[in-house]
N, C-alpha and C positions, 0 to 999 in steps of 0.2 A: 651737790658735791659733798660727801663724804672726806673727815679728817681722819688720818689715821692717831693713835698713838702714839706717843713719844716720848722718850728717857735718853737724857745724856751720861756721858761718862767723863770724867775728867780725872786729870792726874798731877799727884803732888811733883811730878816731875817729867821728865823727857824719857821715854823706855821701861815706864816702871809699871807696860805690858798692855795699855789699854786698846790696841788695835788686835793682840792674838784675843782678849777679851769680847771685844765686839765681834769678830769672829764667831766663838765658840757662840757666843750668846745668839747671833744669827741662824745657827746650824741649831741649836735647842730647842729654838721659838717654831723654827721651820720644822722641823719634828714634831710639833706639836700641833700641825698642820693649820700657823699662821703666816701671812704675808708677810716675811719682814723685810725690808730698806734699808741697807746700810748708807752714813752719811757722816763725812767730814770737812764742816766749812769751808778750812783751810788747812793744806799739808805742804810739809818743805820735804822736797824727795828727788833724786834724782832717778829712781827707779819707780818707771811711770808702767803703764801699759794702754793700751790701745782698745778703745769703746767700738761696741758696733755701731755708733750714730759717728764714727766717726773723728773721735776727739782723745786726748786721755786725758787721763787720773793718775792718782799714789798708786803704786801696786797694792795696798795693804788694803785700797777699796776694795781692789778687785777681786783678790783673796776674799772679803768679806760677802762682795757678793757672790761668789762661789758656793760658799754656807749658806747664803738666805735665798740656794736656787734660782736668784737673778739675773739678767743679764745685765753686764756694764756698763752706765751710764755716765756723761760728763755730768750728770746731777747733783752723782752720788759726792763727789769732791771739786765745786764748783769751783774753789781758788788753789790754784796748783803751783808753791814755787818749786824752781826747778834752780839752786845754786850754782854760778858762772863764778865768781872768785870771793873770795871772804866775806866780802861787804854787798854783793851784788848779785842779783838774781834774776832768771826770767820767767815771769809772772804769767803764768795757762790760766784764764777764767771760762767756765763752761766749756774746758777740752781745748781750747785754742788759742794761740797766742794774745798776750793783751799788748806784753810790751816786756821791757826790763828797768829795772830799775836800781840804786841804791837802796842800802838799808835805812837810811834816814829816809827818806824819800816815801817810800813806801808806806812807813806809817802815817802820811797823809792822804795816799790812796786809801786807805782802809774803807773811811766813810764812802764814798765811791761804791767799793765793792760789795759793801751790806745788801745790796739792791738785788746783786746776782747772787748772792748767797741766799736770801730769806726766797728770792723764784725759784731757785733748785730745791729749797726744804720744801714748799708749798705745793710744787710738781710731785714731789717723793709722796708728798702726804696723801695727796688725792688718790693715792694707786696701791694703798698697805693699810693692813692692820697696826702696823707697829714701825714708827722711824725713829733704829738704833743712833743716837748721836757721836760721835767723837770728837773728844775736846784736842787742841793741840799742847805741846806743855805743860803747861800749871797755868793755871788762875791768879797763883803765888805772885808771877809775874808783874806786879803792880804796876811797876813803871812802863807797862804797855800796855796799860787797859785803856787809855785814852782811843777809842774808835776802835778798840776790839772787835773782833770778828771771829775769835776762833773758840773762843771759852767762856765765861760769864757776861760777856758785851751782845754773844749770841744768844744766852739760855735766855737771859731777859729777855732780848726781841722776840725772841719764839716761845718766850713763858712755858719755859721749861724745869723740868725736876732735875737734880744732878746726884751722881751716884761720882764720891771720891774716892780714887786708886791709888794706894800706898806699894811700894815697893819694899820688905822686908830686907830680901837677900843685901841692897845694899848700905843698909842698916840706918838708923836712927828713924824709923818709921811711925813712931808715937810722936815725935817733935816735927817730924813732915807735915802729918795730920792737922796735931792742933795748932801747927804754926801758919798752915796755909787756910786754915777757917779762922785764926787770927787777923791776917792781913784782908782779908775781905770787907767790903761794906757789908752794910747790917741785912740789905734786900739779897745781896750776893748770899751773906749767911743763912739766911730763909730758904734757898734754894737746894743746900746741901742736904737730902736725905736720909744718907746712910751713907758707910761706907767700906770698901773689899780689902782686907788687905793681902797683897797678893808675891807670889814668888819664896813662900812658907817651905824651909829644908827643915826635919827635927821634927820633933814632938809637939804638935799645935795646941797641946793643951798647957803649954809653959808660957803661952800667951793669955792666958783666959782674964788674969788679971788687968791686964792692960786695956781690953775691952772699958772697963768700968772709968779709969783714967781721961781715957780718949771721951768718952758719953761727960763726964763731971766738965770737960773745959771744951766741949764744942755743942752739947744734944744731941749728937751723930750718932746712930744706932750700925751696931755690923753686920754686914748680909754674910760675912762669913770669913776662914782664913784658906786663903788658897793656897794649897802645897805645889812644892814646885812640876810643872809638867813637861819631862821629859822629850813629850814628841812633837814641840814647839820647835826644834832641831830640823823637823821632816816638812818644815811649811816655811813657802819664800819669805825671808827676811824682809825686813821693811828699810832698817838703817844700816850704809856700809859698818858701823860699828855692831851689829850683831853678829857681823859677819866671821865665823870661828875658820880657821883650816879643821878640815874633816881626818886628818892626821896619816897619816903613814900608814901601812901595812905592809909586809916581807912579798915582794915580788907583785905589787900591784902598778897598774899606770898611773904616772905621776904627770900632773897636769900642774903648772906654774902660768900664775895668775897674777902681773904686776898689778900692784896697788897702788894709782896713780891717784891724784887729787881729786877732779872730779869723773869718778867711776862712775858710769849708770848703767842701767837696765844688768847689774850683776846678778838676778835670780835666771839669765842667761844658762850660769852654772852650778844652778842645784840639783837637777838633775843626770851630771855627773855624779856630784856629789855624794847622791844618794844610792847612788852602786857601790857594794860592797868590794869590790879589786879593784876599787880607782879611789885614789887620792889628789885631790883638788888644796893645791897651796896658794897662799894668798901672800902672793913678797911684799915686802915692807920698804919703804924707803931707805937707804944703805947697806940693804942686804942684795947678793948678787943670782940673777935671775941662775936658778938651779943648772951645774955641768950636765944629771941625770935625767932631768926631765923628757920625758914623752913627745910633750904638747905645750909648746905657748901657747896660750890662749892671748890676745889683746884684745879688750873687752868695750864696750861703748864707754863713749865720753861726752859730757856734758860742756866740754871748752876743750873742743879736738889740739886747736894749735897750742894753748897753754899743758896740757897732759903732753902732749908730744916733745914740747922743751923737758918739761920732767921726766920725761924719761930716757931724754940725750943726760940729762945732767947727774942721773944716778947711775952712769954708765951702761945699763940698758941694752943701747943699740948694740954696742960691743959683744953683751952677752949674746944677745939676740943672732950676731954674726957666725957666731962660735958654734952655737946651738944648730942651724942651719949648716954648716959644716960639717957638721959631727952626724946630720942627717935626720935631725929631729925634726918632727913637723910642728907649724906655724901654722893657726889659726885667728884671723881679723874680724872684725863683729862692729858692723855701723861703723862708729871712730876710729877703732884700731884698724878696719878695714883700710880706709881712707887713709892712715900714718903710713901702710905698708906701700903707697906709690911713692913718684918721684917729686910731687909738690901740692901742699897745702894750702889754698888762698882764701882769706877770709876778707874780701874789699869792703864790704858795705857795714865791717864792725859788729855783725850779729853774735857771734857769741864773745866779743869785750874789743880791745881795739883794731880799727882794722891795720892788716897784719897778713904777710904770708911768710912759710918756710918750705925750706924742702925739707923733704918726705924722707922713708927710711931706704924706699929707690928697690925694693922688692919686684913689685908690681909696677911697669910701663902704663902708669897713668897719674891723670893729676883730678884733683877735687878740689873744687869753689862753693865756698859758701855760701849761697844765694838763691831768692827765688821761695816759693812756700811750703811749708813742712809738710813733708810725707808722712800721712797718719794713717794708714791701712793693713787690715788683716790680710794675710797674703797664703796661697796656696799653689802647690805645683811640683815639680821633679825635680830629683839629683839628676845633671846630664849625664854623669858617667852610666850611674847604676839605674836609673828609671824609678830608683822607690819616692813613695809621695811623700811630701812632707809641709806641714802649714805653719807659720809663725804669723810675725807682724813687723811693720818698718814704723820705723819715727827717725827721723832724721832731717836736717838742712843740706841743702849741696847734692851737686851732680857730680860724679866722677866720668871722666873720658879718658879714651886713650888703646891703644894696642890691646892692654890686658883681657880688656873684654872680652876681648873676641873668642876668648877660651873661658864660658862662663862655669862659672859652678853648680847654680840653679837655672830652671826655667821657669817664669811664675807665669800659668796662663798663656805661653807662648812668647813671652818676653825673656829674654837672657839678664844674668841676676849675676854681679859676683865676676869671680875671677878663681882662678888655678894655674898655679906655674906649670912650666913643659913638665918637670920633673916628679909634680903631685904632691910635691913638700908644703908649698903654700897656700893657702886657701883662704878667701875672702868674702865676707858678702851682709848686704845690709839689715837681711832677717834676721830679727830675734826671736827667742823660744823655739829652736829648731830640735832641742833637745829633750825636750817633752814629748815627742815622740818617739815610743819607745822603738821599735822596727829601725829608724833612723840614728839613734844613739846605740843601738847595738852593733848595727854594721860600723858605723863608724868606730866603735871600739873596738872590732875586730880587723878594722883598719891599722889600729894600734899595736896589736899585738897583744890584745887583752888574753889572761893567760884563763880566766873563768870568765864562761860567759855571760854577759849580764845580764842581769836576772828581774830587775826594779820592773813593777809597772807603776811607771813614776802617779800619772793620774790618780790610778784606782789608790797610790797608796795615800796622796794630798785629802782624796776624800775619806778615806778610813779614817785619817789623823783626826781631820776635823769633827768625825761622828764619837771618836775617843776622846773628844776636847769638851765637846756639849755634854757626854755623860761625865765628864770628871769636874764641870760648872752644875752638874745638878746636883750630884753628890754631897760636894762641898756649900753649896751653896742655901742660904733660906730664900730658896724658891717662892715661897706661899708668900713674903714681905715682897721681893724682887716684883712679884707681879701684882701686886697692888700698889706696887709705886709706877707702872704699866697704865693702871687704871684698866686694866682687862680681866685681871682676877677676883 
């Protein structure tokens, strides 16, 4: 058996870019017509997607293996949390549930889960030239290193090099640096390379000094200054906090988007997004779901009954009433689907205590939470109109009841979904329905879209990432990068 190569990445912080990096660097290597593996020990995300062995991951794996021409593996992000309320989580190991737990808690899992972590890097390795690492966080993090698993407690198990990722744009990027190869132990500081700094607006030559700065108080050499890249905009988000409203336009369809606690699977609506006569709004807590709007969207949720109190409590429903009245259509996705019946039951306590409510009473039926999560790629028809269309389900809970009986999809000859007598309503547990583009165009002509859309959402995810790999080659010292590779 053959070991591949391997290079981690780590970041002096949370968001300060190192998964659009792994990425680009995926898409570069793979251009260069090697095997690469993307891998992230552990991720906290509620925006998952669905593995063809059947399991999921982060989304921002699956973006990654997108770029390194993969297909997606539960390997690729062997520890998956998925946030249920502040302190508490449910913990996906190898794509499938492990369990949930608290945050204290869990840091005695860790040691546990090293086991499944180091067989998913060991699986990766036997099968590439090269496995891209990705750290979670910071390293900085000291008072969680005990049983690490996601950042230096893994490079040492897998005797790994580490490349550190500075974020400029949100400033103090020289005291990020040498403060987090400060707080390191002295084997931790042996491992640090070199390092990017990245998200560079301005003139990058008004940095040159600082180079020399950052090398005198760490020996960390720089593989380069990254300027900021624009068309990280055009590629699904990994944390709801990246998530921007795509803004207004004079006469486009306005799509409102509560932004409830825990949101997931929202790269749902990038491909809205990314249509130039549609605006995609993301409401905020106190703010009232838009008079103008289009389209509700209610989006997946990660603690259906807890999101569905939030959004009686921010008045919501109310709007939601009005909106319907006025003739607007209402669209449900997995959770939101489920809020728009008449009752929500959560007995056996799977996503926090157990708990039922009733429902917003749209839809003639009721959803229990129970029984084993549905994790499949899904293919099939709109009833109305017969066009095909493919996503994927992850969800807990059955829904029954009248509703059904007027489904929205057919997947494989099974009815999916739900649609009021009237066609205002529409429900159903597939996601990424909007990636296809033939299916988001009628349905935006459904709308009333005044230009028709135009987006080939796909072709344009892979363009970005071919313009992401040549503006890492560009910027970057290639000839050092791949000698810390050990392939150059």
């Amino acid at each position: 058996m053959t070991h591949a190569a391997a290079l981690m990445l780590q970041g002096t912080g949370s968001n300060v870019g190192k998964s659009l990096l792994v990425a680009g660097l995926c898409r570069l290597f793979r251009n260069r017509d090697l095997k690469v593996m993307p891998f992230k020990p552990q991720n906290m995300s509620n925006n998952a997607a669905v593995t063809a062995d059947g399991g999921e991951i982060g989304r921002a794996q699956a973006l990654q293996a997108k770029a390194a021409g993969a297909r997606p593996s539960v390997h690729m992000n062997p520890v998956l949390l998925k946030p249920q309320t502040e302190i508490g989580a449910q913990v996906v190991v190898q794509g499938s549930v492990f369990g949930a737990c608290q945050a204290k808690d869990y840091h005695q899992l860790k040691p546990e889960l090293m086991k499944y972590v180091l067989e998913s890097y060991h699986h990766l390795r036997s099968s590439a030239d090269l496995v891209l690492v990705e750290g979670a966080g910071s390293p900085a993090e000291v008072n969680l290193r005990a049983g690490d698993i996601a950042n230096m407690g893994f490079a040492e198990a897998a005797d790994l090099p580490v490349i550190l990722v500075g974020d400029i744009d949100r400033g103090g990027v020289i005291a990020s640096l040498v403060g987090t190869h400060t707080l390191l132990q002295p084997s931790e500081k042996a491992r640090l390379k070199a390092y990017i700094v990245n998200k560079f607006r301005g003139d990058p030559s008004l940095f040159d000094d600082a180079h020399a700065i950052i090398e005198q108080h760490t020996g960390m050499r720089s593989l380069g200054v990254l300027p900021w890249f624009g068309g990280a905009a055009k590629l699904p988000a990994e944390d709801i906090l990246d998530l921007p409203n795509n803004g207004e336009t004079p006469g486009s369809i306005k799509i409102a988007v509560p932004r409830w606690p825990r949101l997931s699977n929202f790269d749902d609506l990038d491909p809205l997004a990314a249509e130039p006569d549609v605006s995609v709004v993301f409401i905020e807590p106190t703010e009232p779901l838009p008079c103008d709007a289009d389209l509700i969207v209610l989006p997946g949720s990660k603690s259906t009954l807890a999101d569905l109190a939030a959004f009686r409590e921010q008045g919501w429903d109310v709007d939601l009433h009005a909106h319907i009245r006025r003739g607007g259509m209402v669209l449900g996705l997995c959770g939101g689907f489920q809020m728009l019946g008449r009752r929500v039951a959560d007995p056996d306590g799977i996503e926090g205590p157990p708990s039922d409510a009733i429902g917003l009473g749209w839809f003639d039926m009721e959803t229990v939470l129970t029984g084993e999560k549905t994790l499949l790629e899904s293919s099939g028809v709109v009833c109305e109109t017969g066009l095909s269309i493919r996503g994927y389900e992850m969800h807990i809970g059955r829904s029954t009841g009248p509703a059904l009986d007027r489904p929205f999809l057919k997947l494989e000859g099974r009815p999916e979904g739900a649609v009021s007598e009237d066609g205002q309503i529409i429900g159903c547990y597939v996601h990424g329905l909007f990636a296809d583009d033939t299916f988001r165009q009628d349905f935006l002509r459904q709308l009333g879209t005044r230009v028709a859309a135009s987006v080939a959402y796909e072709r344009q995810v892979e363009t970005t990432l071919d313009q992401l790999a040549e503006h890492l080659e560009h910027h970057l010292d290639m000839d050092s990068l791949m000698a810390l590779t050990g392939l150059g």
